[in-house]
C-alpha positions, -999 to 999 in steps of 0.1 A, spaced: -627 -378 399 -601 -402 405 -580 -385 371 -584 -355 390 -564 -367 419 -536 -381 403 -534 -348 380 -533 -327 417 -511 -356 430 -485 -357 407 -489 -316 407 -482 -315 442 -452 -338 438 -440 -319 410 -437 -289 437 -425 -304 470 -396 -325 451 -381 -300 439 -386 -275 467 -375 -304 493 -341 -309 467 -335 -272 473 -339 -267 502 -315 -296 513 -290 -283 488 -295 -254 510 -288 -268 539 -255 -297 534 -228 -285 553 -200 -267 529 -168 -280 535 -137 -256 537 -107 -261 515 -81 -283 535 -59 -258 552 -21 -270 544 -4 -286 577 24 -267 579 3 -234 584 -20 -254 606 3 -263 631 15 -222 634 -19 -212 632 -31 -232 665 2 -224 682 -3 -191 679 -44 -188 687 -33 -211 715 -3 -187 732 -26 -155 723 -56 -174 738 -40 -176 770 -20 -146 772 -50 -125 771 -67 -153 798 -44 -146 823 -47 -105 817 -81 -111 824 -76 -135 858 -48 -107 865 -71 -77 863 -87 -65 896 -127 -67 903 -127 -25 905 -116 -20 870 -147 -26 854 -142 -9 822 -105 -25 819 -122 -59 826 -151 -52 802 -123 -48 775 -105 -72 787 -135 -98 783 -141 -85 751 -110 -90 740 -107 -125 752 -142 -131 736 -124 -121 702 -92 -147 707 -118 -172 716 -136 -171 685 -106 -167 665 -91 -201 679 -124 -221 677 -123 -211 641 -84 -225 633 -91 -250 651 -123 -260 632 -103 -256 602 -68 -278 611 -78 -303 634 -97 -337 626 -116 -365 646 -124 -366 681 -99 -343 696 -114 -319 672 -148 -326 687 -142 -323 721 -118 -290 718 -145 -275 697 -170 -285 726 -145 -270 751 -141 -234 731 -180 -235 724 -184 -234 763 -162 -206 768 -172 -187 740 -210 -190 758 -197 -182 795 -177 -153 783 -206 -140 764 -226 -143 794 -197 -120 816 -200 -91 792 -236 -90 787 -239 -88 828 -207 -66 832 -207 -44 800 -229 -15 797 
């Protein structure tokens, strides 16, 4: 009796090991390539001015245009997500954090505006 349960023991370790390995394999966060700094620096300048120029369309456009504004959103919805990504990719440490954090939140209110305004 007792061989018996170290031979389903050792079988049952023999399968969650392994399994448990893969599956953390699975999940570790893949790091991107570094991104070289001279392209970061452009790259966030330019989500950055195209980030705001479509932000103050949108604050521009009147309430009445709803179909103008739903694009707009949309649109600004696309830049937001573009800039979170570069700067996910460029900048490091806390700033990163906290911009990240930032960008997250508008990326979720802005979601929110098109699924109530967008039909």
């Amino acid at each position: 009796m007792f061989r018996r349960f170290l031979l389903r023991t050792a079988a049952f370790v023999g399968l969650i090991v392994p399994a448990t390995f893969g599956l953390a394999l699975l999940a570790a966060p893949a790091y991107p390539a570094p991104v070289p700094a001279d392209s970061c620096v452009s790259n966030l300048r330019q989500a950055q001015v195209s980030l705001a120029a479509v932000q103050a369309r949108v604050s521009q456009t009147s309430k009445a245009d709803d179909a103008k504004l739903c694009s707009l959103n949309q649109r600004y919805f696309f830049e937001l997500v573009k800039s979170r990504a570069v700067t996910a990719s460029c900048q490091l440490g806390p700033e990163r954090d906290r911009a990240l954090v930032r960008l997250d939140a508008d990326v979720e209110h802005i979601n929110g505006n098109i699924a109530a305004m967008c039909r």
